[in-house]
N, CA, C and O of each residue as an XYZ file, in Angstrom:
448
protein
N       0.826     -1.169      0.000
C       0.000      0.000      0.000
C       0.873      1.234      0.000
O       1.881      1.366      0.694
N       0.417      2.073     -0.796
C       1.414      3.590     -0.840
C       0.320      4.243      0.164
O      -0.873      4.107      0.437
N       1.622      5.167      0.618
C       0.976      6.127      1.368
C       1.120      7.646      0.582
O       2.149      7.980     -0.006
N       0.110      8.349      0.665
C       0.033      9.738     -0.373
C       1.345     10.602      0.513
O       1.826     10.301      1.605
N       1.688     11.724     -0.371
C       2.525     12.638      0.229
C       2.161     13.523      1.245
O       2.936     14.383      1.665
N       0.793     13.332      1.751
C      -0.374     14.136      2.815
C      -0.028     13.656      4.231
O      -0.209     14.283      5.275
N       0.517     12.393      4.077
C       0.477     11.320      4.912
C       1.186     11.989      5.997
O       1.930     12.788      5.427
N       1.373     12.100      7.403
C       2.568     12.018      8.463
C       2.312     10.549      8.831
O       1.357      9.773      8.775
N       3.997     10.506      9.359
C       4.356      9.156      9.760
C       3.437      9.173     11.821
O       3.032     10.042     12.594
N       3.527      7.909     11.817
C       3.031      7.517     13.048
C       3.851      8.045     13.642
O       4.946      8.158     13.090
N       3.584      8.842     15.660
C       4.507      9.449     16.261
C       5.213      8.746     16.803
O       6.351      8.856     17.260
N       4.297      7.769     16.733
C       5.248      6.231     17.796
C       5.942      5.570     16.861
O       6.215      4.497     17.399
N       6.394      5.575     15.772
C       7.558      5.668     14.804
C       8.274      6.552     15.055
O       9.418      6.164     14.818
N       8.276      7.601     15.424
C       9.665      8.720     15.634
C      10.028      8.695     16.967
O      11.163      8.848     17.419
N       8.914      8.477     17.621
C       9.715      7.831     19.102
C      10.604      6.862     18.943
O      11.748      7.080     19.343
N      10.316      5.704     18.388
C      11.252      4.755     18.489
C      12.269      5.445     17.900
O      13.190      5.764     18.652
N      12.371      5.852     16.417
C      13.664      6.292     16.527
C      14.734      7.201     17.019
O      15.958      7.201     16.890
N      13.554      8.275     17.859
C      14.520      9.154     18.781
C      15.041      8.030     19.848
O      16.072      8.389     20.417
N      14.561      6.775     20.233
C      14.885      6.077     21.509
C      15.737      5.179     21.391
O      16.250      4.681     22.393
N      16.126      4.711     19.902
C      17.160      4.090     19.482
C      18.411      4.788     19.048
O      19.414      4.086     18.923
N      18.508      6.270     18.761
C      19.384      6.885     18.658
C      20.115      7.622     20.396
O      21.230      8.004     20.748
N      19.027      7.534     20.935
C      19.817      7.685     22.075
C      20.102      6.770     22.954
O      20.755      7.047     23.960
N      19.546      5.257     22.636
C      20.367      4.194     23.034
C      21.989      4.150     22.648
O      23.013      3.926     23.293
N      21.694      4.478     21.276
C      22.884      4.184     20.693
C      24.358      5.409     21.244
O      25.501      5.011     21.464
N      23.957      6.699     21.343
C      24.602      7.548     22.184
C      25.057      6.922     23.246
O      26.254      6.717     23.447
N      23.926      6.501     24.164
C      24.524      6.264     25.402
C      25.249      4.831     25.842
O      25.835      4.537     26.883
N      24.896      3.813     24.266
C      26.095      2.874     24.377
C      27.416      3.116     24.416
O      28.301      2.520     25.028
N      27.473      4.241     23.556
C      29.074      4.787     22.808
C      29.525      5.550     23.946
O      30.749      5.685     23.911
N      28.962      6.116     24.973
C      29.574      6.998     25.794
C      30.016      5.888     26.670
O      31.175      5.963     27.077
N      29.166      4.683     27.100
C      29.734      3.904     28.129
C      30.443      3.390     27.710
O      31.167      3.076     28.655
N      31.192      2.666     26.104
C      31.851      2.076     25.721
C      33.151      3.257     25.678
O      34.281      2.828     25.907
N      33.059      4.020     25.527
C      34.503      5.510     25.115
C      34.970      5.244     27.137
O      36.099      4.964     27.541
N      33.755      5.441     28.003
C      33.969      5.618     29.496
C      34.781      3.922     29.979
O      35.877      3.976     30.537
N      34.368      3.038     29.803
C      35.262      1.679     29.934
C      36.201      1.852     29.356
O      37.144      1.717     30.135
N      36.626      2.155     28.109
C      37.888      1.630     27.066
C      38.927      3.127     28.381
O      40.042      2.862     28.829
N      38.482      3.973     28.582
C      39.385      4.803     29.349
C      39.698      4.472     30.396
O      40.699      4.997     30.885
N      38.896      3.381     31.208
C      39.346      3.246     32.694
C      39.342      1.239     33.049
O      39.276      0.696     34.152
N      39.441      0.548     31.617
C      39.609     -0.647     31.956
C      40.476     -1.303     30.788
O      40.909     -2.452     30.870
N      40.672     -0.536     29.784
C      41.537     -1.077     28.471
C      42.895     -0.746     28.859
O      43.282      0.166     29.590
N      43.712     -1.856     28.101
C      45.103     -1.978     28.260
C      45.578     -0.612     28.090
O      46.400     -0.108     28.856
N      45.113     -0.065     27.184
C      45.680      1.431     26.717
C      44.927      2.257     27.735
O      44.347      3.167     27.142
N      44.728      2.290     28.936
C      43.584      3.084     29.502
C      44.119      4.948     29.831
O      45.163      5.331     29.304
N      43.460      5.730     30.531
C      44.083      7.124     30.583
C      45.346      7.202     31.361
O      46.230      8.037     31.166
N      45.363      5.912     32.592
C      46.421      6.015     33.756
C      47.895      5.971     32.631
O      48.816      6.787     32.595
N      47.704      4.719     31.785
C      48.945      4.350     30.740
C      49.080      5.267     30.410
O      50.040      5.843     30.923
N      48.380      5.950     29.506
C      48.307      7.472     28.389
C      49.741      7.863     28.992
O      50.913      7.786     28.623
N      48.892      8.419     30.342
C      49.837      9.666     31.264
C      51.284      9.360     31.656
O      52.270     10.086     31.788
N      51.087      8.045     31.798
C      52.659      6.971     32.097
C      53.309      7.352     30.949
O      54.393      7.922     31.069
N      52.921      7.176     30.027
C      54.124      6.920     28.415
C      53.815      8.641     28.083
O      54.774      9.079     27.447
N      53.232      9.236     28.221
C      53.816     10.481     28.207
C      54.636     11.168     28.427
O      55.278     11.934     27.709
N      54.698     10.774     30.188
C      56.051     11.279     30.856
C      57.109     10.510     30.504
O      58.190     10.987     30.852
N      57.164      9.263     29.811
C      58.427      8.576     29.734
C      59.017      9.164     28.474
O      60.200      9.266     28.148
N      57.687      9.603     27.709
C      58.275     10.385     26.407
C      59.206     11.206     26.696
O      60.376     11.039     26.352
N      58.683     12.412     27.519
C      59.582     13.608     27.988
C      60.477     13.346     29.171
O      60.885     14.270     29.875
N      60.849     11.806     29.436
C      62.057     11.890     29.999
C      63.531     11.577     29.040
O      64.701     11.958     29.072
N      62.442     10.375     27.939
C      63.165      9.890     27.009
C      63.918     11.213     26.121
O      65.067     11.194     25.681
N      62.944     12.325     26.002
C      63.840     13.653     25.013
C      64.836     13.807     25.926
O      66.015     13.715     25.586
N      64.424     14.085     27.309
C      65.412     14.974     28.406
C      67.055     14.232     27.692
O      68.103     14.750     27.307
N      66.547     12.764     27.792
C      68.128     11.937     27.917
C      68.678     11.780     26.557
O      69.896     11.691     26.402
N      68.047     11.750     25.791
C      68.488     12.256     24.096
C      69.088     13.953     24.089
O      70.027     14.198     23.330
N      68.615     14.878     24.796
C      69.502     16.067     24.760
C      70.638     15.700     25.158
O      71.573     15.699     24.359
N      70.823     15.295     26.521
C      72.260     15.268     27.367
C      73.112     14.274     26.241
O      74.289     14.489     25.950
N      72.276     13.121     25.652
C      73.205     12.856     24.503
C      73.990     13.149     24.193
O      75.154     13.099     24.589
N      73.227     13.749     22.930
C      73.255     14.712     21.823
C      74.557     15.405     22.379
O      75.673     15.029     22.022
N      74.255     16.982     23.742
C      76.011     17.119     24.220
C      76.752     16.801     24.703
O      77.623     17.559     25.129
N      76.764     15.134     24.922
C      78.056     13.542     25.198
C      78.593     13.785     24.054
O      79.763     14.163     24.121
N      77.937     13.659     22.557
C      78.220     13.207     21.307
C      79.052     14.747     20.786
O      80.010     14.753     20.013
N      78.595     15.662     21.246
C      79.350     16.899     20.765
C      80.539     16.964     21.550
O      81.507     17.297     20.867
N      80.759     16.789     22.578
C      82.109     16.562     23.132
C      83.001     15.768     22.618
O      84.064     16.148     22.129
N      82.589     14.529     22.706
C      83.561     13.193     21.716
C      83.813     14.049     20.508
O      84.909     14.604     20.430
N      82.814     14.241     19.440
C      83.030     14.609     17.936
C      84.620     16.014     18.546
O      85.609     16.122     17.821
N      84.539     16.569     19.421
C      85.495     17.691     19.617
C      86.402     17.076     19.914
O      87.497     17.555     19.620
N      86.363     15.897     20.546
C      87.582     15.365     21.245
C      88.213     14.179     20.211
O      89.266     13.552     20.329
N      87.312     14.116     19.292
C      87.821     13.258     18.156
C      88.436     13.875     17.061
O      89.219     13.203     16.390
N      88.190     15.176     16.735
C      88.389     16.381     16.079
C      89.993     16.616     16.448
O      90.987     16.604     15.722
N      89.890     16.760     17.382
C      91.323     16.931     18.248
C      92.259     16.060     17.839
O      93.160     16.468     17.105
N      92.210     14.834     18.206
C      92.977     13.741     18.044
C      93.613     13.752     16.515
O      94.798     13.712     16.186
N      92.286     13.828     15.600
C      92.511     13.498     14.099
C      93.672     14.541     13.630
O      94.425     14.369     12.671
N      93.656     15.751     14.584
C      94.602     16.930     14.137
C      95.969     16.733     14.466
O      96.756     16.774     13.520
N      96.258     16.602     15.196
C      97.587     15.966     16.152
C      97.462     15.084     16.644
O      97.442     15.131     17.873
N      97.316     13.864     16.003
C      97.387     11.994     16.694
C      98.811     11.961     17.590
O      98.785     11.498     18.730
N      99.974     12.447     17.042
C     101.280     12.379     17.680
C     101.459     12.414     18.906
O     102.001     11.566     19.615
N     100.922     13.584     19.239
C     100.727     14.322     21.009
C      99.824     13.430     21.746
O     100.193     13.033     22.851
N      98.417     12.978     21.163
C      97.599     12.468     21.946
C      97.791     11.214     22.212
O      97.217     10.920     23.260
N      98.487     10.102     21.609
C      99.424      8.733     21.513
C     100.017      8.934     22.358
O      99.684      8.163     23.259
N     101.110      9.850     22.775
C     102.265      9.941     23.668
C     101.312     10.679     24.975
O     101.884     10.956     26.029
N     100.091     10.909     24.827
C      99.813     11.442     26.147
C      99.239     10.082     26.704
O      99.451      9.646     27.836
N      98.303      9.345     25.499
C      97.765      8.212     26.283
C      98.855      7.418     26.890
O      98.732      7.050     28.058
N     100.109      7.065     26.078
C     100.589      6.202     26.730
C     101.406      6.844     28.124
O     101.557      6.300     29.217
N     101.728      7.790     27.803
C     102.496      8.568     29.788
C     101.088      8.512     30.616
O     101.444      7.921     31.636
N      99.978      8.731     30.735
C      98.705      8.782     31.846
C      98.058      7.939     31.827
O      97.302      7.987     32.797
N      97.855      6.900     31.079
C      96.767      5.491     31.447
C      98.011      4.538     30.852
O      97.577      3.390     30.941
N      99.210      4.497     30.349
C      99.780      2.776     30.761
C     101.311      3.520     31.470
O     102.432      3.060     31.252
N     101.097      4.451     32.131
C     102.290      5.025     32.326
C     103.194      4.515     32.509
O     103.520      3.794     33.452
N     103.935      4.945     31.276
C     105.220      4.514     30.126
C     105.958      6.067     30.359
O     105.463      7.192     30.435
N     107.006      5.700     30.413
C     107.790      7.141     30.129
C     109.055      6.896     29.202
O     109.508      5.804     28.857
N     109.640      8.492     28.795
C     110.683      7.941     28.099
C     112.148      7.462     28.985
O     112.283      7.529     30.206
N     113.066      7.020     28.088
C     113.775      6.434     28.983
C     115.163      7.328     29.341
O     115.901      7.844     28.501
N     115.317      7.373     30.749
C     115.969      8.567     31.697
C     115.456      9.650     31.908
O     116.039     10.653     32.319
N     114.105      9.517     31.594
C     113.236     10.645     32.172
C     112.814     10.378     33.477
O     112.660      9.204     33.814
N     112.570     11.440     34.391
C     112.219     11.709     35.902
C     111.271     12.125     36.198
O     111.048     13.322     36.380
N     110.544     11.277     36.307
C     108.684     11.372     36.844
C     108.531     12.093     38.187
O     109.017     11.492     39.145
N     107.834     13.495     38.478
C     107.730     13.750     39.724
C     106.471     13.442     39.492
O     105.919     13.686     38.419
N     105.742     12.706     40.775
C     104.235     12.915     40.893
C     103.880     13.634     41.697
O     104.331     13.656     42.842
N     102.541     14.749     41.028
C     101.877     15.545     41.605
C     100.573     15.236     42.881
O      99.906     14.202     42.839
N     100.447     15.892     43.548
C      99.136     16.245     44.080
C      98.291     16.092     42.658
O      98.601     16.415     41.512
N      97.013     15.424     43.238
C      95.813     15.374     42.265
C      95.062     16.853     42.254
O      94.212     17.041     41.383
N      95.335     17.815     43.124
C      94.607     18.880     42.914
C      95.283     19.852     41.553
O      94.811     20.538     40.646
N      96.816     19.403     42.081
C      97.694     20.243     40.377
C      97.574     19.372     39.309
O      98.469     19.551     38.483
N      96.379     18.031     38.874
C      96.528     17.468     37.830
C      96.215     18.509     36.708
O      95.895     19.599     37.181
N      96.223     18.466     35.610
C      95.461     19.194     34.495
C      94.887     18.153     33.717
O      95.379     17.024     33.709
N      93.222     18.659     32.638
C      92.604     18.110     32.362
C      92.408     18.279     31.016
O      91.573     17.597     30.423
């Protein structure tokens, strides 16, 4: 059976569907409200791996100027290897030359 274009729909047809659309709202809000406070990924995690983010940059800066020191101190070396050979070996296998006279210092007059 057609219904003419005169026709309105039954009201208890638009009820139902106002009452199924706000079922459906208020499924999605309780489902968004669980997945935040019982899913593996929940808000407590969020906030956890956030801060680990911004500890993780903190320790990538201090890196970063570890790595600029070395690159200077490698810089160095590559320029005058000669000096820095003969320094490693007199201060970490201390070697000296031969009839030379080692005074040892106080650690406060070392130089660095």
């Amino acid at each position: 059976m057609e219904q003419g274009s005169g026709v309105k729909r039954n009201s208890g047809d638009s009820l139902l569907i106002k009452r199924l659309a706000y079922g459906f709202l208020i499924l999605s809000l309780v489902n968004t409200l669980t997945n935040l406070v019982f899913s593996d990924l929940n808000l407590k995690r969020v906030v956890q791996l956030k801060l680990a983010s911004n500890r993780l940059t903190e320790l990538i800066e201090v890196e970063r100027g570890r790595n600029l020191i070395l690159n200077a101190v490698h810089s160095r070396v590559k320029r005058n290897p000669k000096f820095y050979k003969e320094k490693f070996v007199r201060e970490y296998l201390l070697m000296f030359k031969e009839g030379e006279k080692v005074v040892p210092l106080p650690k406060e007059l070392w130089y660095r």
